[in-house]
PyMOL Python script that loads the backbone (N, CA, C, O; Angstrom):
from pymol import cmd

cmd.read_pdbstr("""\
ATOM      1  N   UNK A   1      95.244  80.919 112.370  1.00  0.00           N
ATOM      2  CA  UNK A   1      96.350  81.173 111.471  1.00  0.00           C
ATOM      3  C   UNK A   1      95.865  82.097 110.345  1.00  0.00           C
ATOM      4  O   UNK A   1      94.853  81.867 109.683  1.00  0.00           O
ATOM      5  N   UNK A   2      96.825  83.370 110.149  1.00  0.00           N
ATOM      6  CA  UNK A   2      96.247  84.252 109.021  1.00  0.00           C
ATOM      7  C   UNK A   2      96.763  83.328 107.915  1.00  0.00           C
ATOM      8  O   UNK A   2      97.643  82.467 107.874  1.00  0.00           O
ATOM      9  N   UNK A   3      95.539  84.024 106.684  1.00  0.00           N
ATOM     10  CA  UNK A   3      96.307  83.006 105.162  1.00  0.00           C
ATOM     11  C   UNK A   3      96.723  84.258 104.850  1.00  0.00           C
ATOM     12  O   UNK A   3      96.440  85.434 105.079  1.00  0.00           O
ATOM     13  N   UNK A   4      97.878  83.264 103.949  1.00  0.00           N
ATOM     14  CA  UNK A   4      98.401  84.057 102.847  1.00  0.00           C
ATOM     15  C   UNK A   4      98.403  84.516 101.796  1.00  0.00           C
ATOM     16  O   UNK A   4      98.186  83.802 100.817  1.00  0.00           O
ATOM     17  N   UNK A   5      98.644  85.813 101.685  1.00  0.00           N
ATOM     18  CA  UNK A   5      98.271  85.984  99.903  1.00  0.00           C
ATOM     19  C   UNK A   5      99.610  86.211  99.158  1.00  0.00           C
ATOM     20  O   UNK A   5     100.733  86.605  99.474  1.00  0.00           O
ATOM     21  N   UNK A   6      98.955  85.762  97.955  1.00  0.00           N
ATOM     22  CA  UNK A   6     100.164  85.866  97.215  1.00  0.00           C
ATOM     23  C   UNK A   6      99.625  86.413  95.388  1.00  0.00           C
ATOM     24  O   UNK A   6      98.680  85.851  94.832  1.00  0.00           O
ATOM     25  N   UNK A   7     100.383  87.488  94.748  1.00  0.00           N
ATOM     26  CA  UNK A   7     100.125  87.788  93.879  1.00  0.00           C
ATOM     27  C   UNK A   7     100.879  87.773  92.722  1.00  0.00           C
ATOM     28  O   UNK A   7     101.845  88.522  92.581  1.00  0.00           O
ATOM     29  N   UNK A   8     100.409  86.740  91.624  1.00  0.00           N
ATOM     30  CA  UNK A   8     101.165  86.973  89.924  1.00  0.00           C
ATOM     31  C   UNK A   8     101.501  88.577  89.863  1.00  0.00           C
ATOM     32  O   UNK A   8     101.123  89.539  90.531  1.00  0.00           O
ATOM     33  N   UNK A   9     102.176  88.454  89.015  1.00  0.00           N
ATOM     34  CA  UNK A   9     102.603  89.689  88.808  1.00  0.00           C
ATOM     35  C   UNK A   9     103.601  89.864  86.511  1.00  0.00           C
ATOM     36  O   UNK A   9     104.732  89.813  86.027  1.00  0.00           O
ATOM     37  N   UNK A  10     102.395  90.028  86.091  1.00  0.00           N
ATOM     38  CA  UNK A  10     102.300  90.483  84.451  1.00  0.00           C
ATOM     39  C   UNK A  10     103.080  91.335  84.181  1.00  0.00           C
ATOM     40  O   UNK A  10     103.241  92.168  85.073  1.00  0.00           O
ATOM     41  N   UNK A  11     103.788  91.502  83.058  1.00  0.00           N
ATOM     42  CA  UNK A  11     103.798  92.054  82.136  1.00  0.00           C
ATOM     43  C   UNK A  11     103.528  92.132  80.586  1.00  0.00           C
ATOM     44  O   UNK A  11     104.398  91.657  79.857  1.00  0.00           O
ATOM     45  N   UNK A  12     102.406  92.687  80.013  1.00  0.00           N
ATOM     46  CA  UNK A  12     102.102  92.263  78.335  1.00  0.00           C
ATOM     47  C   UNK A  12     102.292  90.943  78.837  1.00  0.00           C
ATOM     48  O   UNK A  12     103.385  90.376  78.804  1.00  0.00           O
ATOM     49  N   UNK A  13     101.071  90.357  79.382  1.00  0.00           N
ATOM     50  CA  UNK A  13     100.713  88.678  79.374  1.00  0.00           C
ATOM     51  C   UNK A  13     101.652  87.929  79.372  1.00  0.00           C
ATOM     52  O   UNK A  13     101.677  86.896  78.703  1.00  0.00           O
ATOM     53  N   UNK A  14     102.934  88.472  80.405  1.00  0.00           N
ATOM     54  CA  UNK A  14     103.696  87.422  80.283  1.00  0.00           C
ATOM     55  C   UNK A  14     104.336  87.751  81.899  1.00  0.00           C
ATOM     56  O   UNK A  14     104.752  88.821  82.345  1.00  0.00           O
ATOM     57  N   UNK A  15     104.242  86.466  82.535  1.00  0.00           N
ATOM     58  CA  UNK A  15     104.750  86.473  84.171  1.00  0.00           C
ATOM     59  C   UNK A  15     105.752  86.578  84.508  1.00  0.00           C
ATOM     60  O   UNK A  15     106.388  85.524  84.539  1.00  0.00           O
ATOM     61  N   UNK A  16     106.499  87.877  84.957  1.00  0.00           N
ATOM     62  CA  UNK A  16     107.740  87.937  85.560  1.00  0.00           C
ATOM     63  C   UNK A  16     108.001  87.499  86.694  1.00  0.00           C
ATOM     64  O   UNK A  16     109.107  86.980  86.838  1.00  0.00           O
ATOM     65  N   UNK A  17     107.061  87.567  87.874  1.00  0.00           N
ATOM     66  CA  UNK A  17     107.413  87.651  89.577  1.00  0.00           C
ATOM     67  C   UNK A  17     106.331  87.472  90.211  1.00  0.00           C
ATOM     68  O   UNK A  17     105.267  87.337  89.607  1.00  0.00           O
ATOM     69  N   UNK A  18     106.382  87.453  90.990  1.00  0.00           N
ATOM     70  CA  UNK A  18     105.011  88.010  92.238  1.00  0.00           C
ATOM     71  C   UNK A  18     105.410  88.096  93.502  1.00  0.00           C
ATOM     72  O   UNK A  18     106.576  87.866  93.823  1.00  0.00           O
ATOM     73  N   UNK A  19     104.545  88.414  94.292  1.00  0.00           N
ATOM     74  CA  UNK A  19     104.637  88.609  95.788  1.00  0.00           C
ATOM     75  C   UNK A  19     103.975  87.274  97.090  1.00  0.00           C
ATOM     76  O   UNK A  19     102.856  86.864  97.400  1.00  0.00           O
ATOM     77  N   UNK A  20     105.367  86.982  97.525  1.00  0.00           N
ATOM     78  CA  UNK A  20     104.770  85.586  98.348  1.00  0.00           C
ATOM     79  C   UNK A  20     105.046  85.926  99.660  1.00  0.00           C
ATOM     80  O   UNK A  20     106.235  86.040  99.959  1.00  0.00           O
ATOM     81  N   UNK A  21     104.369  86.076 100.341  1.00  0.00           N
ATOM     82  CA  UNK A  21     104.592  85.733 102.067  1.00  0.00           C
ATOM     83  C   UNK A  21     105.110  87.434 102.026  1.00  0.00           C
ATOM     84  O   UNK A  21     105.339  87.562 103.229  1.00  0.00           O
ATOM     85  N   UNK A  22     105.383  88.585 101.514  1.00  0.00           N
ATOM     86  CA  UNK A  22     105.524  89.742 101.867  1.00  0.00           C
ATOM     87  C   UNK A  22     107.039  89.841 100.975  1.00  0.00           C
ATOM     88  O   UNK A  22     107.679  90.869 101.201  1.00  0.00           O
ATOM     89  N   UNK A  23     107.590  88.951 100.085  1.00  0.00           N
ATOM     90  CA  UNK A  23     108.705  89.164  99.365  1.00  0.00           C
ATOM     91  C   UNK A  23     108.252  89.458  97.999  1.00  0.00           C
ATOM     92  O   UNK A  23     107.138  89.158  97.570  1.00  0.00           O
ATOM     93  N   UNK A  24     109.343  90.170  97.216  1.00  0.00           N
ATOM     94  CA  UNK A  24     108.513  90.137  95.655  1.00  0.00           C
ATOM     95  C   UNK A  24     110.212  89.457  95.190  1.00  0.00           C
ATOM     96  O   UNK A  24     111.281  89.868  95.642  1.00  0.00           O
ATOM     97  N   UNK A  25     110.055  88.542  94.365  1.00  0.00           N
ATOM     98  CA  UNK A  25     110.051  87.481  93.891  1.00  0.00           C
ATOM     99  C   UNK A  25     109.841  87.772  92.882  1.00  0.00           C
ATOM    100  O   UNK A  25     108.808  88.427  92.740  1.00  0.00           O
ATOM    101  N   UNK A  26     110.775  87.429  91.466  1.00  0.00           N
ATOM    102  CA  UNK A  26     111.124  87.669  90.122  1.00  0.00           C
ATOM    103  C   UNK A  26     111.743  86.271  89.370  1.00  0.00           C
ATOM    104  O   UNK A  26     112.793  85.788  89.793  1.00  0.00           O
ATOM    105  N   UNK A  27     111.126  85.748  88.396  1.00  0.00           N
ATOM    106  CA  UNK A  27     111.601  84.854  87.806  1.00  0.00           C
ATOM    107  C   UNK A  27     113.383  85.023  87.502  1.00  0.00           C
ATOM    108  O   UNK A  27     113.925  86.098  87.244  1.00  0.00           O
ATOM    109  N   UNK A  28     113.949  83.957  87.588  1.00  0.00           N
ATOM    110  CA  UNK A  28     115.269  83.692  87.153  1.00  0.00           C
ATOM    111  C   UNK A  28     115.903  83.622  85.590  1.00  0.00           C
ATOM    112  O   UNK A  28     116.118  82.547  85.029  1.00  0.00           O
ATOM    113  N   UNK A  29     116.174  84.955  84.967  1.00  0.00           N
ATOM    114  CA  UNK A  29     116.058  84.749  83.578  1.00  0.00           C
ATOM    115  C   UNK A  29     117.682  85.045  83.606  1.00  0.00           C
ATOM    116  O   UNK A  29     118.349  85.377  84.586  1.00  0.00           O
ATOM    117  N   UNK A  30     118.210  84.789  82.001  1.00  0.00           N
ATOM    118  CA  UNK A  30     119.291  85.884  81.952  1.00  0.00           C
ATOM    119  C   UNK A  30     119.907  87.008  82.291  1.00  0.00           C
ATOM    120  O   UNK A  30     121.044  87.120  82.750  1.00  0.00           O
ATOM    121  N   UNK A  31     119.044  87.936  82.030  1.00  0.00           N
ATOM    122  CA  UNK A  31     118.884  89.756  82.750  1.00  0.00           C
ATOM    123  C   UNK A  31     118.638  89.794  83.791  1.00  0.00           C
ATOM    124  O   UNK A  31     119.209  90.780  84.258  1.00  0.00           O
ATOM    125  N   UNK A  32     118.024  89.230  84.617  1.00  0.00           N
ATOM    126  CA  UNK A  32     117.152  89.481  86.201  1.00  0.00           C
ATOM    127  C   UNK A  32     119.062  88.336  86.977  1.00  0.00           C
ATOM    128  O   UNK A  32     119.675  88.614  88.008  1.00  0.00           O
ATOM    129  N   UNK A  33     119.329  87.432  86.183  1.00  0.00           N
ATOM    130  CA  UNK A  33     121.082  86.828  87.076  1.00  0.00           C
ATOM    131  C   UNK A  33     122.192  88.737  86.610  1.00  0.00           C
ATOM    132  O   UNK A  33     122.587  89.533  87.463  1.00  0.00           O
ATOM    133  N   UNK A  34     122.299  88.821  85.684  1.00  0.00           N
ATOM    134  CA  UNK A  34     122.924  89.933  84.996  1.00  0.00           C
ATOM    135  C   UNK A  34     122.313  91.223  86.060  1.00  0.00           C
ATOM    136  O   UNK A  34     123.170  91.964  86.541  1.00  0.00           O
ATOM    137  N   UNK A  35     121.023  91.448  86.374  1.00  0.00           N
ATOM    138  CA  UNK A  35     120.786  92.473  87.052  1.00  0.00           C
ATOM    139  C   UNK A  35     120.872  92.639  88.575  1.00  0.00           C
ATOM    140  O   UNK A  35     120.912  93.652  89.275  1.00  0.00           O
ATOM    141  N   UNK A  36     120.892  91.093  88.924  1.00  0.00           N
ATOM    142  CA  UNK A  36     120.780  90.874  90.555  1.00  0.00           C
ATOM    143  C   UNK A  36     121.990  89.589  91.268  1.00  0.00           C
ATOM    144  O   UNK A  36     121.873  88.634  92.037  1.00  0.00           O
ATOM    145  N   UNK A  37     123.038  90.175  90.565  1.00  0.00           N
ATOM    146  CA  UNK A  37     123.957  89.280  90.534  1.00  0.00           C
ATOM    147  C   UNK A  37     124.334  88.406  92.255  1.00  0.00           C
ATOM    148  O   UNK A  37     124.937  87.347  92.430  1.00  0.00           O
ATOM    149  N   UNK A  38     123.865  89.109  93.041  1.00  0.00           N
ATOM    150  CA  UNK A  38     123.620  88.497  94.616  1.00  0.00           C
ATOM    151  C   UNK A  38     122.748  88.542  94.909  1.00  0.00           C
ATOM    152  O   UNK A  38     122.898  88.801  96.103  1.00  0.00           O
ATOM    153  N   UNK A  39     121.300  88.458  94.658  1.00  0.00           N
ATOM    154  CA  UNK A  39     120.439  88.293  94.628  1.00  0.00           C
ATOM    155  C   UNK A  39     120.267  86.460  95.755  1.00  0.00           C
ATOM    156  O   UNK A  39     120.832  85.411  95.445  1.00  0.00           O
ATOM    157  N   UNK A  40     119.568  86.616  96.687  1.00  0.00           N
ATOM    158  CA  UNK A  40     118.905  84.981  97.018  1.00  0.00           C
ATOM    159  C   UNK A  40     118.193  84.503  96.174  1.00  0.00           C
ATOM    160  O   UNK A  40     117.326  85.172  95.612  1.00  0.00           O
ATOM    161  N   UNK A  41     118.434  83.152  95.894  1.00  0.00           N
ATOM    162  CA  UNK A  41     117.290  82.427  95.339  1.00  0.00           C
ATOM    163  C   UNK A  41     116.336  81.940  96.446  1.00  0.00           C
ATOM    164  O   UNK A  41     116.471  80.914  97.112  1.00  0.00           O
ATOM    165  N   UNK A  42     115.421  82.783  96.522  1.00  0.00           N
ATOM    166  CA  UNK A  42     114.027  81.602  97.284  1.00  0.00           C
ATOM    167  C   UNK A  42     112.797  80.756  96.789  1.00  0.00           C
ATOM    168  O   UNK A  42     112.055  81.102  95.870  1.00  0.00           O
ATOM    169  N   UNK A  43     112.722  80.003  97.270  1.00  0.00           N
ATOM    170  CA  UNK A  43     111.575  79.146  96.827  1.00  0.00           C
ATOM    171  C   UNK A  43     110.213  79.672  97.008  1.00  0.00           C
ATOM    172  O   UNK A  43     110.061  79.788  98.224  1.00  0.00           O
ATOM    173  N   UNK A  44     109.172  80.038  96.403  1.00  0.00           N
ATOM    174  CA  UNK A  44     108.296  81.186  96.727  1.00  0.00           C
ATOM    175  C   UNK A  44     107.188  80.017  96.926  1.00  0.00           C
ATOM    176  O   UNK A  44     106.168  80.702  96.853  1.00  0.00           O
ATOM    177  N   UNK A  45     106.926  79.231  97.047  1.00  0.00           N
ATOM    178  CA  UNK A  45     106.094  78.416  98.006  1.00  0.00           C
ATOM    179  C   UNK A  45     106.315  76.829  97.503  1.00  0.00           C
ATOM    180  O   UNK A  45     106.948  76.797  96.448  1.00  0.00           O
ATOM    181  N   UNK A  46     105.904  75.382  98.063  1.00  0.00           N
ATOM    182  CA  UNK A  46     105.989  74.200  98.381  1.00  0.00           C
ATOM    183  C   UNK A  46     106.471  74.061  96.689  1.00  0.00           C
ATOM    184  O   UNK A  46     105.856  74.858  95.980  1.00  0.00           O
ATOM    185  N   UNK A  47     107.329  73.302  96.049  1.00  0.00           N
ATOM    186  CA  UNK A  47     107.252  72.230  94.650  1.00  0.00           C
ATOM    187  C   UNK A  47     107.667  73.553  93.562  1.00  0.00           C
ATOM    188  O   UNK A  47     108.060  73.276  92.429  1.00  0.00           O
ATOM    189  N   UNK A  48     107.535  75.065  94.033  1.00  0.00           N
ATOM    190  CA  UNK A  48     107.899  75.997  92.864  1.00  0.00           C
ATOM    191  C   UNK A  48     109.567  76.065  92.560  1.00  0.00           C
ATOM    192  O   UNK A  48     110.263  76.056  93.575  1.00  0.00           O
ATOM    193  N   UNK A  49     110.125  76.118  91.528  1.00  0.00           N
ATOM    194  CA  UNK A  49     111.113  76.481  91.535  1.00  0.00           C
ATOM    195  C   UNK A  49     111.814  77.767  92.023  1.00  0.00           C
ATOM    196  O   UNK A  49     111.118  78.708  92.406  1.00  0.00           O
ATOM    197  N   UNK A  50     113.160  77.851  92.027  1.00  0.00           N
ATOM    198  CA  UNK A  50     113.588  78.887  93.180  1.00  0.00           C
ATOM    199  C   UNK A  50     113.444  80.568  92.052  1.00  0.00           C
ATOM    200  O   UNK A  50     113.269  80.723  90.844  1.00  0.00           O
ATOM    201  N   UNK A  51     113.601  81.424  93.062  1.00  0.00           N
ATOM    202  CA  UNK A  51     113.376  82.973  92.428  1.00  0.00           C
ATOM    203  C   UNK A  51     113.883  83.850  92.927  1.00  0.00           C
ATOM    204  O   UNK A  51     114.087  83.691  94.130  1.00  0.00           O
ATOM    205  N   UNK A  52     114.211  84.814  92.482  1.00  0.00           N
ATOM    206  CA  UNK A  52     115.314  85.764  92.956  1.00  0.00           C
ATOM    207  C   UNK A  52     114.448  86.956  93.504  1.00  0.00           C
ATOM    208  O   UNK A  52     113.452  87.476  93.002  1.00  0.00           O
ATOM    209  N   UNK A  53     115.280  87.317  94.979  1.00  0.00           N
ATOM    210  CA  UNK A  53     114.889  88.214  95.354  1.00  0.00           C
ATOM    211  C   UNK A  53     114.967  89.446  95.444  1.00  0.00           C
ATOM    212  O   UNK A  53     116.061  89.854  95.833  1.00  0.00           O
ATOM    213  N   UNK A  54     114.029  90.368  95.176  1.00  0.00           N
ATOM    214  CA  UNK A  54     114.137  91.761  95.128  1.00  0.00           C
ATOM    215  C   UNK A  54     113.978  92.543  95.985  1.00  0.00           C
ATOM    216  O   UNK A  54     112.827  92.792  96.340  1.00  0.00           O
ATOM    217  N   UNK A  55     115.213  93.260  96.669  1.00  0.00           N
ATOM    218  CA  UNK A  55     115.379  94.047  98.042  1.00  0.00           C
ATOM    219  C   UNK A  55     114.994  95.504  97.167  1.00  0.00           C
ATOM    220  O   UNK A  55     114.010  96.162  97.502  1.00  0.00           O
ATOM    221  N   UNK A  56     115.531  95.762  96.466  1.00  0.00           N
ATOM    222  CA  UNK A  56     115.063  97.408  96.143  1.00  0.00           C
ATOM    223  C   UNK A  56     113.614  97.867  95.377  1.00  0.00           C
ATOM    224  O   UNK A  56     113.239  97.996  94.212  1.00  0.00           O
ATOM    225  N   UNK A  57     113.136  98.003  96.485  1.00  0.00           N
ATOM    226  CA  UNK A  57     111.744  97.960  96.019  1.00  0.00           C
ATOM    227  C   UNK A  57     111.053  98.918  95.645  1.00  0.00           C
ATOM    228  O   UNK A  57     110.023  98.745  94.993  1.00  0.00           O
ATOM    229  N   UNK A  58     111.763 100.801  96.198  1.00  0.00           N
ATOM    230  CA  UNK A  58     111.343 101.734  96.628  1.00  0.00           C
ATOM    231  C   UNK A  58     111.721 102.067  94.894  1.00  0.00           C
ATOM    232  O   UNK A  58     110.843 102.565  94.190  1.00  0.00           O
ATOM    233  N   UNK A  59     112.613 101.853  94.520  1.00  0.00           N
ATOM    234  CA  UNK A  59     113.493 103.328  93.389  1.00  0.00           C
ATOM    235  C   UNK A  59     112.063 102.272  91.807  1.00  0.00           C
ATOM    236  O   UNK A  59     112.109 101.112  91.398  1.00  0.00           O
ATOM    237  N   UNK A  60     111.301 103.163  91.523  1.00  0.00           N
ATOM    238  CA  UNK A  60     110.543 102.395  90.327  1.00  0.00           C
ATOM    239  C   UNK A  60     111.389 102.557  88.971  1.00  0.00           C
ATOM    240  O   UNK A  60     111.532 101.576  88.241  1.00  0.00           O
ATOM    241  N   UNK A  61     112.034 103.986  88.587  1.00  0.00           N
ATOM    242  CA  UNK A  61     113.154 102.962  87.650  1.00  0.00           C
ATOM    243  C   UNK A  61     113.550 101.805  87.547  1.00  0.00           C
ATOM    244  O   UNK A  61     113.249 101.019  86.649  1.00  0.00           O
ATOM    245  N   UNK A  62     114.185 101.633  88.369  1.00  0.00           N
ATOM    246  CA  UNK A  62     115.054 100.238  88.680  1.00  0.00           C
ATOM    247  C   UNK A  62     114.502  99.155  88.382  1.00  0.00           C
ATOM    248  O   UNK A  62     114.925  98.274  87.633  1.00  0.00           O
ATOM    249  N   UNK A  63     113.212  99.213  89.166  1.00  0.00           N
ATOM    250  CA  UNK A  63     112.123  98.050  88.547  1.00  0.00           C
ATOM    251  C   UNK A  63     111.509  98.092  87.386  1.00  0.00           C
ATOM    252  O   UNK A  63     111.254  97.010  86.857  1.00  0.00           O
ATOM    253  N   UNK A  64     111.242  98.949  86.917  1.00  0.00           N
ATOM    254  CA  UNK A  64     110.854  99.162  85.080  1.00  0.00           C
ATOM    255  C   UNK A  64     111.959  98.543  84.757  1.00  0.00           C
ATOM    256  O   UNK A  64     111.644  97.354  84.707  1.00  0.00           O
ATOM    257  N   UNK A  65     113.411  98.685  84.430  1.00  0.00           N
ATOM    258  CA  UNK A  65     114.450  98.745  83.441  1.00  0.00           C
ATOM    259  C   UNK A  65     114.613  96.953  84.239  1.00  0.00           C
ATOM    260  O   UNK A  65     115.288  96.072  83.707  1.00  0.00           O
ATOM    261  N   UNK A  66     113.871  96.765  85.505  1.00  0.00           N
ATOM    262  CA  UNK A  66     114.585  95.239  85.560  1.00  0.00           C
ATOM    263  C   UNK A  66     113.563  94.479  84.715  1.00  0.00           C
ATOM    264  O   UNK A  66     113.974  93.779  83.789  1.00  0.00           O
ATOM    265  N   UNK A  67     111.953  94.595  85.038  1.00  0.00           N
ATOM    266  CA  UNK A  67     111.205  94.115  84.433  1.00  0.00           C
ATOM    267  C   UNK A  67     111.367  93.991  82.823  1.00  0.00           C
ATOM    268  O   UNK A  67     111.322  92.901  82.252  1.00  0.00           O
ATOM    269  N   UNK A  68     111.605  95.517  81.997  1.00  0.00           N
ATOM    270  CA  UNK A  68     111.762  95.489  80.657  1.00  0.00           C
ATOM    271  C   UNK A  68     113.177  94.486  79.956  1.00  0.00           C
ATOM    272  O   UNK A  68     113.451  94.005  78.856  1.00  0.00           O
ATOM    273  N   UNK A  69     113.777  94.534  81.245  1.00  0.00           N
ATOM    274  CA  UNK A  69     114.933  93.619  80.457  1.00  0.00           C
ATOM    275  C   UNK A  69     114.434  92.151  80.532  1.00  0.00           C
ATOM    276  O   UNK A  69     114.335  91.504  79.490  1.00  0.00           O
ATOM    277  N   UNK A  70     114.090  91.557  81.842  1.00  0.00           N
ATOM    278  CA  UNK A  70     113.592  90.057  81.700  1.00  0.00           C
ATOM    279  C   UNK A  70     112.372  89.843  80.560  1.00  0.00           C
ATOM    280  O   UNK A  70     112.087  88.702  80.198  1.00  0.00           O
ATOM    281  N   UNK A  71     111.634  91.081  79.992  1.00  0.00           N
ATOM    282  CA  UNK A  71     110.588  90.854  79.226  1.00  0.00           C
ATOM    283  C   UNK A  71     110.959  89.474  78.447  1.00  0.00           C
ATOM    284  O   UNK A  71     110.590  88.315  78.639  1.00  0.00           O
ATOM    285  N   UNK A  72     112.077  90.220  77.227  1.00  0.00           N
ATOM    286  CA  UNK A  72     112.266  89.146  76.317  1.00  0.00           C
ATOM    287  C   UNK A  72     112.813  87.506  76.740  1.00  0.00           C
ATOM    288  O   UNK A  72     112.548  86.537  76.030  1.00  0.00           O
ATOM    289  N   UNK A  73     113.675  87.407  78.118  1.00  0.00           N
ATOM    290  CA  UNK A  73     114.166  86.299  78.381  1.00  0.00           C
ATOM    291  C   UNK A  73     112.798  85.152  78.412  1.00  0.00           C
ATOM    292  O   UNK A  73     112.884  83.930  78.291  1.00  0.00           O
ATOM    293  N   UNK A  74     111.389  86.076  78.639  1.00  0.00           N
ATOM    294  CA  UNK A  74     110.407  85.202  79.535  1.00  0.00           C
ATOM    295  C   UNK A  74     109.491  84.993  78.377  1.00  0.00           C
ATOM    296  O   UNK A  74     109.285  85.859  77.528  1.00  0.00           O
ATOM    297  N   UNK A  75     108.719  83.304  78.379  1.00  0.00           N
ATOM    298  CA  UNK A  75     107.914  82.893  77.881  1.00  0.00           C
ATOM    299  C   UNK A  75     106.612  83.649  77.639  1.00  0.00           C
ATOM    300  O   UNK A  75     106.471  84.745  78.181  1.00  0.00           O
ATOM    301  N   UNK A  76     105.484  83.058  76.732  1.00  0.00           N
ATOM    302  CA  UNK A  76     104.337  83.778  76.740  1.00  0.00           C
ATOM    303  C   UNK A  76     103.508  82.996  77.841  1.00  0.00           C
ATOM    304  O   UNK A  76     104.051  81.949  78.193  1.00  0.00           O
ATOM    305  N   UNK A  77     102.803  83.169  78.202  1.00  0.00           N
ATOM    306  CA  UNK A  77     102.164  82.472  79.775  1.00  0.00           C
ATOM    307  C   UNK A  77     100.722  81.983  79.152  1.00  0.00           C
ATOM    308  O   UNK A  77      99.646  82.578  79.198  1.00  0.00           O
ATOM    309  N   UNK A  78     101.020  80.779  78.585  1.00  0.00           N
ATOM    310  CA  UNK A  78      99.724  79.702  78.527  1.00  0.00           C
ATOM    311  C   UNK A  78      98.278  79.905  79.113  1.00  0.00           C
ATOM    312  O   UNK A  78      97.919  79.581  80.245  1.00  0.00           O
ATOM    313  N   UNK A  79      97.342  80.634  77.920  1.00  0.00           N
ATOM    314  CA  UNK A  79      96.409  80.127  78.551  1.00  0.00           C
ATOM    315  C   UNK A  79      95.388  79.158  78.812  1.00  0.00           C
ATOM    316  O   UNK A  79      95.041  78.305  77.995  1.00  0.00           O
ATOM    317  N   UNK A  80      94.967  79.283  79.830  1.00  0.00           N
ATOM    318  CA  UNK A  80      93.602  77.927  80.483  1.00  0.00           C
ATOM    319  C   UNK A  80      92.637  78.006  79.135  1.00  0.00           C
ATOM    320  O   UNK A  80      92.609  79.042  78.471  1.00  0.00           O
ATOM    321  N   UNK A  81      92.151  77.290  78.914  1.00  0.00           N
ATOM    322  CA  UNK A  81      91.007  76.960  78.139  1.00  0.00           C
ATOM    323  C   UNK A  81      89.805  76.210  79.317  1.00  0.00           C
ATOM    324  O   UNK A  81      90.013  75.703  80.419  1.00  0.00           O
ATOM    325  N   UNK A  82      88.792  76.360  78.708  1.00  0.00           N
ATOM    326  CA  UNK A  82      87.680  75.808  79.845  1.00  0.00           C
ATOM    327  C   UNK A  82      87.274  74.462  78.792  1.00  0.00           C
ATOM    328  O   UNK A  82      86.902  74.342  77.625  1.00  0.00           O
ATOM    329  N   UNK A  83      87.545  73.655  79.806  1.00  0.00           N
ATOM    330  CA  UNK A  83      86.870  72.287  79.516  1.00  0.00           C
ATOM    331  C   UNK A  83      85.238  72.020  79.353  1.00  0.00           C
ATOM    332  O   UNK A  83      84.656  72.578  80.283  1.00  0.00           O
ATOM    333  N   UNK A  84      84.517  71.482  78.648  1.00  0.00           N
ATOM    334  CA  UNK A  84      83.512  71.395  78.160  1.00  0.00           C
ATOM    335  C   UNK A  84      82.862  69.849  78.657  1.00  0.00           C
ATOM    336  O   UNK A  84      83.561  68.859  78.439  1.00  0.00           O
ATOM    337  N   UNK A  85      81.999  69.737  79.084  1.00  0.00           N
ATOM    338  CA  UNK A  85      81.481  69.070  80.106  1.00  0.00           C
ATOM    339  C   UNK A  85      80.636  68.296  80.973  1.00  0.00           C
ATOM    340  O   UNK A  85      81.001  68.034  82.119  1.00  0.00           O
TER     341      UNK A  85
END
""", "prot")
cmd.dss("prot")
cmd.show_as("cartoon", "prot")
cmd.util.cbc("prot")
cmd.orient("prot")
């Protein structure tokens, strides 16, 4: 069985999307429902909550102006600290 990869996907330290199983996959914010108004929600692997999918993958405008709009909807993305030991 091949594994799978799957990649976070940043902006200014903060996680919009990533790529699971060969889909790219965008958090569910305000702007990204407003921008992808039929959009599927898929579950991008086991226990994650669901995420909207992105068919237009080719035009990179599109994806700048989608990314820059979910910027503000999206949290700052916690980081790990290393436990001491």
């Amino acid at each position: 069985m091949a594994s799978k990869k799957e990649y976070l996907l940043y902006y200014n330290d903060k996680l919009f999307g990533g790529i699971y199983d060969d889909r790219f996959l965008v958090k569910v914010t305000v702007s990204s429902l407003e921008l992808l108004p039929d959009a599927p929600q898929e579950i991008p692997y086991d226990g994650a909550k669901p995420m909207l999918l992105v068919t237009e993958i080719e035009n990179k405008n599109y994806l700048r102006g989608l990314i820059l709009s979910m910027y503000e909807d999206l949290s700052e993305t916690k980081k790990m600290s290393k436990k001491k030991g």
